[in-house]
N, C-alpha and C positions, 0 to 999 in steps of 0.2 A: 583474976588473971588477965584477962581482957583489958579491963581498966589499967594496969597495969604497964600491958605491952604497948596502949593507944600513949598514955605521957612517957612512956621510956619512947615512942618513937616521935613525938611531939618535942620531946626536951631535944633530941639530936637535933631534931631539924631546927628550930630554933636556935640551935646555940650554933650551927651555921651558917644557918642565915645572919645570923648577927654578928659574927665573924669575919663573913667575907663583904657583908655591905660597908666595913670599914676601909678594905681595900681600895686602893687608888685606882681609876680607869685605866687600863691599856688602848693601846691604838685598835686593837681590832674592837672592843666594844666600845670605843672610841665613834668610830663608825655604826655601830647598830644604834646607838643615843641620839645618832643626829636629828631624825626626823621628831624625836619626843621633848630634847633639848632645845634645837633651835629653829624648828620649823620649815626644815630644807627637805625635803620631798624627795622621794627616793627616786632615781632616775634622773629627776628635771635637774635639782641642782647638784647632784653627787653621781658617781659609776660607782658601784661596789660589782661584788664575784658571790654572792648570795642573793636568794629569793627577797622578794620582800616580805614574807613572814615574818623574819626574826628582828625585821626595825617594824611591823606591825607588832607584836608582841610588846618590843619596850614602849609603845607608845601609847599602848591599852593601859600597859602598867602606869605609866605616870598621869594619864585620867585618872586611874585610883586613886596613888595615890599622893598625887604632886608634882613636880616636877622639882624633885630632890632626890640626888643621887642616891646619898645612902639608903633612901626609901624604896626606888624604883629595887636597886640592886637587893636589899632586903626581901621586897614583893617577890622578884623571882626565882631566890633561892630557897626561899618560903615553901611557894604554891609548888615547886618539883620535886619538894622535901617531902610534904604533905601525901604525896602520891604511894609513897610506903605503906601511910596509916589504908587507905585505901586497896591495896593490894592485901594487907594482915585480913582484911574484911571480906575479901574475894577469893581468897586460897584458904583463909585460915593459918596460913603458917608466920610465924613469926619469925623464924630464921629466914625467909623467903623477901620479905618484909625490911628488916636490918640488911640486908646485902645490896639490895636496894639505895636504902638509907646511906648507908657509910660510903658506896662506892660512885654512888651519882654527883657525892660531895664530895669527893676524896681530891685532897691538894695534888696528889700524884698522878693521876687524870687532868690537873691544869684547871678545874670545876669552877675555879675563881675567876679565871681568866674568859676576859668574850669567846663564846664558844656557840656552837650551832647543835649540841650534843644533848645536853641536858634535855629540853624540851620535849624531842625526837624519842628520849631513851625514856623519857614518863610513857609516851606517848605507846610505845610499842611493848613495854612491862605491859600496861593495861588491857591492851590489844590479843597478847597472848593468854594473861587471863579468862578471857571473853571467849571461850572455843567455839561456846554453844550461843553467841551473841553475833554474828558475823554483820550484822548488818552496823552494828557500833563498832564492833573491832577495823570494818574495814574504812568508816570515816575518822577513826583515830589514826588509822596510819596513813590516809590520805592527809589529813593534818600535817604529821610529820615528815613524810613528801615533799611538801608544800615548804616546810621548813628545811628541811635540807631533804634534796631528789638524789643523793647519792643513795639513799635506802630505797626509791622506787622497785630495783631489781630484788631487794629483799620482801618487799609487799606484794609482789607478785608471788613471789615462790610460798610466802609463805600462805596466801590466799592459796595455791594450789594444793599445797601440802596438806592443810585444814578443811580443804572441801570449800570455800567460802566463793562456789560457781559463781552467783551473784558479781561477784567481783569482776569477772571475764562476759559477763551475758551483757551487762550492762554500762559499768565505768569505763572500762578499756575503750569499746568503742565510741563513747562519749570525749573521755582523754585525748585520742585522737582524734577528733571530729575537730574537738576544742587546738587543739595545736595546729593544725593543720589550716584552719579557720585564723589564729591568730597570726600568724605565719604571712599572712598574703593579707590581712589587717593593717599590718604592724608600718605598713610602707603609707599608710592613708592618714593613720592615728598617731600623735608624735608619745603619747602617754604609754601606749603600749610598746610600740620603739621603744621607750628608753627602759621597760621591764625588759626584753628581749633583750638589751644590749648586756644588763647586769646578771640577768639569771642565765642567760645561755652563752651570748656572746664572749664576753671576756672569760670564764671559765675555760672553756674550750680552748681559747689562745693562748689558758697560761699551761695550760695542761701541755700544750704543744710547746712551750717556750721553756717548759722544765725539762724537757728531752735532750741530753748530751749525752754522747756517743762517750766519751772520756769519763762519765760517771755511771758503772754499771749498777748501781743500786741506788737510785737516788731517793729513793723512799724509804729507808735504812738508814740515816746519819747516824755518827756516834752517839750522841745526845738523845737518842732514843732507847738507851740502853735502860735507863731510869725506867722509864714508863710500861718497858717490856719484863725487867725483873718486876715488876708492882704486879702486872694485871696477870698473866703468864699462871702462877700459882690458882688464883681464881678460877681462869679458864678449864685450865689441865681438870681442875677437882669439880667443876661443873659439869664438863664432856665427862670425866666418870661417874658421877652423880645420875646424868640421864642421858646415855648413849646411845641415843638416837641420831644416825645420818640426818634422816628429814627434820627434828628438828633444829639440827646447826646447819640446816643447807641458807637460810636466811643469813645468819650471820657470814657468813662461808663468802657470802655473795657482795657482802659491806663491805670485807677486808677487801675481795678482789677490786669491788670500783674504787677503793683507796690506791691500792697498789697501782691501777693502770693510771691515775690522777696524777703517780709520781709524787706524790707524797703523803706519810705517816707522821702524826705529830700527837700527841700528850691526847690532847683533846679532841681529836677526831674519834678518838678508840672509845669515847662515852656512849655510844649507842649498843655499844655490845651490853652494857650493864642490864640492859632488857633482858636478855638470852642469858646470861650468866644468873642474876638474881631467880629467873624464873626455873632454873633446872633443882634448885631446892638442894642446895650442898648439906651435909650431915649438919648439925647445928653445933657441936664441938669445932669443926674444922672452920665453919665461922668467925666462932671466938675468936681463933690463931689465928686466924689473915685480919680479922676485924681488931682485932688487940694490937696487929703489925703495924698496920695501918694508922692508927692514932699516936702510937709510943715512935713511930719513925716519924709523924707527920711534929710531935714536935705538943701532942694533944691540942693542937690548932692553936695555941698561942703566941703570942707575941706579933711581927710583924709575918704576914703571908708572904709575902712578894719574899722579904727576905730567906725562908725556911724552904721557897719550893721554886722560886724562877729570878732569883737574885740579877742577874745580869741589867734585866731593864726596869729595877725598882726606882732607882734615881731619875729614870727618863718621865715615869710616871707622874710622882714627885713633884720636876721639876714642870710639868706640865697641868699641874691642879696648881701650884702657886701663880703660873703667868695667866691663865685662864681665871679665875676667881680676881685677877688682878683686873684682866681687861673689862670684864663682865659690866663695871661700875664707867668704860671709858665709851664716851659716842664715836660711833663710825665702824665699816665694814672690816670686814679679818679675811686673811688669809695665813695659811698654815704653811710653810716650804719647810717641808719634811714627814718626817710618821706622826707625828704626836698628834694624831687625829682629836685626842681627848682635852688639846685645847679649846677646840669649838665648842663642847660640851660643856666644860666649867665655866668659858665666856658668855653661851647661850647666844652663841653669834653663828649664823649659820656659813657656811663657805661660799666666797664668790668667783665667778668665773665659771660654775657650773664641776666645779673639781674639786678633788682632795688629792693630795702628795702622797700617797697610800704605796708601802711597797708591793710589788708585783704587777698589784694592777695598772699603773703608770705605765709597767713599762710594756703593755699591749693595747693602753686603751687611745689608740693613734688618732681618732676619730676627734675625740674629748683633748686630747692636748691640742691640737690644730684650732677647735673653738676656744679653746683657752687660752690663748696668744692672741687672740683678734680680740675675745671679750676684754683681756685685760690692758692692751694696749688704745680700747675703747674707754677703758674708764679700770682704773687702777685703784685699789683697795686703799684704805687708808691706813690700816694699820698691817704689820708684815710680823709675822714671828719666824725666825729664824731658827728651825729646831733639828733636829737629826736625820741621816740620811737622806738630804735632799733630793727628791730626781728630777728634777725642774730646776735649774738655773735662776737665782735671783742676784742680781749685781749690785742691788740696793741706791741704784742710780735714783734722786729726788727723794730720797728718805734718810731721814737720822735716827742715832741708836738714841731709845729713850730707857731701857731696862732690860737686866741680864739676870738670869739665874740659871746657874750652873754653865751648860750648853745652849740654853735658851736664849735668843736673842729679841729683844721689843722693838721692832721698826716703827715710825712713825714717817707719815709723809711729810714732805716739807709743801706748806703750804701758808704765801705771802701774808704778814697779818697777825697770822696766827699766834698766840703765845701758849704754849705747852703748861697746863696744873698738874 
């Protein structure tokens, strides 16, 4: 029986893994590849609105094993999958185990898509496991922390709730020593500046820049209706499962710092799969939301992008053929628009110390003002022209050398030269 439940949870995961490593990069993991892709440093030469865990993470991954996409993306959907077998071994349950499995990967969660979820939601299944373990429990969720701090307020409570004193005798005040220290650092050190700008700074701004008085729910879009019929049913039947206040006051605390972030989306809500899989749903009612889950997802075949987030499959697409294009051409890149994931397939890192990345653009004031001096200091040689621009390019001194789809291939004009 054992042997049994270890390859039935072996075979899912694998046959996910190997599923979504065939998907095409999005712009958000577009950005977390960069540093394992092209060697652009997180801060120095990019702003992002995440820690840098989760570009440490893919950059581990492609020490192992490569620097090939569908490897790194295989590695991670692997080693998060794996975490199932590992829980069947710590609880003993196998229904506990499979809900785990199927909903960490579930297309309806966006699980394919770059996300900051997955890692955090191994991370905190294992943690909760751990009762009688706190001193692992509580460096597995400092991990996850680390990876995304929206759950900090969750690893507090839930250290409080478990007893895990430790936690408050000793890190808290460390925690703070360390911030407070880095804080009054960060103006001496340009390395630690440019952590602070990405993990704290630009977060905060955009948090503030999603606030309109004209949109009373903006954490609510229609388009969120998908994601809430899917998890919704899970939820409801895990709070009856083990209806304990203490322990959903953790999750309780994730949704609120999503809520006050001003916004909810697919894949933020992967962290709850901790707290759901470990409340141990009856193992019949499994079947039914786990049988839903596969026969609506489509039993994970054919193309992902097309079966669960269609709208920007083409944009993908068209951003692996220009990228795998440039990859082979000499000279620097820059990207004018989202398609962050052409840096990644060029293995060209981005210059001017920027990426066109939506949102963050349009706070990171500091980084566009060097990035107009950098680039009128010395201008990229190659330009792609891609979607949603938020930076203005006039294409003044460059000609069009290649088009796909929306994509456009700049070249600079440079005397001499003949274009292969």
């Amino acid at each position: 029986m054992i042997l049994l439940s270890v390859i039935s949870l072996l075979a899912l995961t694998t046959f996910m893994a190997w599923r979504y490593s065939k998907t095409a990069v999005d712009p958000d993991l577009g950005m977390y590849l960069l540093p394992a892709f092209t060697g652009a440093a997180y801060g120095r030469d990019f702003v992002d609105c995440k820690t840098p865990g989760v570009h440490t993470w893919y950059w581990l991954l492609s020490k192992l094993v490569g620097r090939n996409v569908e490897r790194v993306k295989f590695a991670n959907h692997w080693l998060v999958g794996i975490v199932g077998i590992l829980l069947y071994f710590l609880t003993g349950s196998f229904t506990i185990a499979l809900v785990y499995t199927v909903m960490v990967n579930s297309g309806f969660l966006f699980a394919f898509h770059g996300n900051v979820g997955q890692v955090p939601a191994a991370l905190f299944a294992i943690a909760i496991a751990l009762p009688h373990q706190p001193i692992w429990a509580i460096l597995l969720g400092l991990i996850a922390v680390g990876y995304e701090p929206k759950l900090l307020p969750s690893l507090v409570i839930l250290a409080a709730v478990s007893g895990w004193w430790g936690f408050f005798y000793t890190i808290v005040p460390l925690g703070v020593i360390t911030l407070v220290l880095w804080n009054k650092l960060r103006y001496r050190n340009k390395w630690l500046w440019d952590i602070w700008e990405s993990s704290i700074t630009i977060p905060i701004r955009m948090q503030k820049a999603r606030v309109h008085p004209e949109v009373p729910w903006p954490w609510m879009p229609w388009f969120q209706s998908q994601v809430f019929v899917y998890i919704l049913p899970w939820l409801i039947l895990a709070i009856v499962a083990r209806p304990d206040p203490l322990y959903w006051l953790p999750a309780l605390a994730y949704i609120v710092v999503l809520m006050l972030g001003y916004t909810i989306r697919a894949n933020h809500l992967i962290p709850l799969v901790a707290w759901i899989a470990m409340a141990n749903i009856s193992p019949w009612l499994v079947f039914v939301l786990a049988s839903v889950d596969w026969m609506a997802g489509g039993f994970y075949l054919g193309d992902i992008w097309v079966r669960f987030y269609y709208e920007i499959r083409m944009m993908n697409l068209e951003a692996k053929v220009i990228g795998e294009w440039l990859k082979d051409q000499v000279g620097d890149l820059w990207v004018s628009g989202i398609n962050t994931s052409v840096y990644v397939y060029a293995q060209k890192p981005p210059v001017c110390r920027m990426v066109d990345q939506i949102e963050i653009r349009a706070v990171a004031k500091e980084r566009i003002e060097q990035f107009v001096r950098l680039w009128r200091a010395h201008s990229p040689e190659w330009v792609v022209a891609s979607y949603n621009p938020g930076i203005k390019f006039t294409g003044a001194g460059y000609r069009t050398i290649k088009k796909s789809g929306d994509n456009i291939v700049i070249l600079k004009k440079i005397e001499g030269r003949v274009f292969q």
